[in-house]
N, C-alpha and C positions, 0 to 999 in steps of 0.2 A: 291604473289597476295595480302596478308594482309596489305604488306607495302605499296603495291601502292597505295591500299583503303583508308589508314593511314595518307598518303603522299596527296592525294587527297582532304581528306576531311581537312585537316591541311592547304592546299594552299585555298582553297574556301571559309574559315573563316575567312581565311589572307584576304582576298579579300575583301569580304563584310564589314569587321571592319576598315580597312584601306585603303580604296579604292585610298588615295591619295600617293601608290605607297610602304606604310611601309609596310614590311614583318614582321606577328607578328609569333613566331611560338610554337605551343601548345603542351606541353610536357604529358605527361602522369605521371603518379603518381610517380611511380617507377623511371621514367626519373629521377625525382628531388630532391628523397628523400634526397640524398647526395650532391647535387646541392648547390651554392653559391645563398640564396632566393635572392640575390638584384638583379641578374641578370636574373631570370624568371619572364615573364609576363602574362603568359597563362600555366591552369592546367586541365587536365579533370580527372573525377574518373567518363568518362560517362564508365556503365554497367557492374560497380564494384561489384553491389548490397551490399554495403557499407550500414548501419544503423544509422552510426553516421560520422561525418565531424572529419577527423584524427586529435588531438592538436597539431600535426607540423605543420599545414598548415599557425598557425596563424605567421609564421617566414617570409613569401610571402609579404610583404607590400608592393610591388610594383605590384601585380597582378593589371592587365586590365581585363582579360578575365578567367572563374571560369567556369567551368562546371561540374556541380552534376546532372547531370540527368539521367533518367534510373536505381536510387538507389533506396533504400528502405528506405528513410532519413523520420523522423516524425516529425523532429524540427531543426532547424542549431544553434550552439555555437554562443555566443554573440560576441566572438571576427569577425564574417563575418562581422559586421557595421565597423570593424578597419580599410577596406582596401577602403579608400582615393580614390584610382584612378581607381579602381574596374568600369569598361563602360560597360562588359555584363556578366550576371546572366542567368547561365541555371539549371535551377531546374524541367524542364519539368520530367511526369513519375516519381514522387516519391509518398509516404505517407502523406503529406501533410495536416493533416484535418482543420489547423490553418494555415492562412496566417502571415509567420515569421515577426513579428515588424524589426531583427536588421536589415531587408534588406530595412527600411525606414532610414537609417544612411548612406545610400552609394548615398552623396551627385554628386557623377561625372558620373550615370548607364546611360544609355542611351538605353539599350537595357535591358527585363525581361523577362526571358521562364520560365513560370511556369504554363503550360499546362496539361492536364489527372494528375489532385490533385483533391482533395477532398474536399478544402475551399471552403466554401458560400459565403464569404465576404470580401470586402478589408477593410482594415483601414482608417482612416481619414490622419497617418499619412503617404500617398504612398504621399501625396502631398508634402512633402519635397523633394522628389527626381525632385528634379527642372530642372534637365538635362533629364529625361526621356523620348523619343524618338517612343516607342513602348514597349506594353504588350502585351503580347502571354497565352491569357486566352483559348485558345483553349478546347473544353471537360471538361473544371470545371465548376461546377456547382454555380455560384457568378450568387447571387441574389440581392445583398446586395451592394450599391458603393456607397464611401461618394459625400457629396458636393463639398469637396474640388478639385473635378478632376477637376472642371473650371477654377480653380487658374494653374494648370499645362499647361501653354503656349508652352511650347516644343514639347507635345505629338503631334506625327502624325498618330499613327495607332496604333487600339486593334483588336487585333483578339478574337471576339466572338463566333466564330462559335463552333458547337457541341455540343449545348446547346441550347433551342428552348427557345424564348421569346416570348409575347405576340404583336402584331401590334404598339399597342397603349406605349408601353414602349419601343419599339425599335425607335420609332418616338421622345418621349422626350428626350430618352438617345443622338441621334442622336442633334438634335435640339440643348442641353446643352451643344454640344460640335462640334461647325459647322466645327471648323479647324482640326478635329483626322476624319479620313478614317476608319471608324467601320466597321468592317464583322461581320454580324449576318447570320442563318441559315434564311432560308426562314421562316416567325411569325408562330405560332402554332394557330390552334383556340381554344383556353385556356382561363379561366377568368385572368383577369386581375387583 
């Protein structure tokens, strides 16, 4: 029953990343240790409760697809910005209290879960991530988001939600960015 769950959730990722027919497929840690890294493109340490990102991983240079979520991570190794072709970043459910800089060095992301963290604020540099597609701010608490999100022409959708903002800020955030699909929670009656 676990494999099938396994096998399930491995094809439905397959699906959503590469909708135009590529089967990507996502191994699990252990899967790879021993593995040839050129030939893996997808790794999860999802619900490892891992603290820190293992130094073998940084051998992966062809990863697309990274999932650390559901760990106990407080910061990620600076080699994460090494992986070039890196398209989706799941860091949802970690320790988070800093938004990691080296995940502004992953110029090809297209996709960022980094949902129920504890950051208040993003960087000026998320604008480098010029391919980015959707952020999944679900449940953090960001109050704080530079200017530069207007330079980021790719973006199609944030997920805001879980997190109450005020009327009047969900209108200019909205407004500043007419082309991204924002979900906010219904405004709060809150000062502004």
């Amino acid at each position: 029953m676990k494999k099938l769950f396994v096998i399930s959730i491995v094809l439905q990722i397959s699906a959503a990343l590469f909708g135009q027919g590529s089967i990507l497929t996502v191994y699990s840690w252990e899967e790879v240790r021993n593995a040839n890294p050129d030939t893996v493109l997808a790794i999860s340490f999802n619900k490892l409760k891992i603290i820190s990102v293992p130094n073998e991983l940084k051998k992966f240079k062809n990863l697309m697809h990274l999932d650390l979520g559901k760990n106990k991570l407080t910061e990620l190794p600076e080699f994460i910005g090494d992986f070039s072709k890196l398209e989706h970043l799941d860091l949802s459910k970690n320790d988070l209290a800093i938004f990691p800089i080296e995940i502004c060095k992953l110029s090809a992301l297209k996709t960022l879960i980094v949902n129920r963290n504890t950051f208040d604020q993003l960087p000026d540099c998320i604008s480098y991530l010029g391919q980015l597609e959707f952020i999944d701010l679900w449940d953090t608490p960001v109050m704080s988001f530079p200017p530069s999100l207007v330079n980021m022409k790719n973006l199609k959708r944030i997920d805001l939600q879980g997190v109450r903002y005020g009327p009047t800020f969900q209108m200019k955030f909205k407004e500043s960015l007419p082309w991204v699909s924002i979900e906010f929670d219904p405004p709060c009656d809150c000062m502004e």
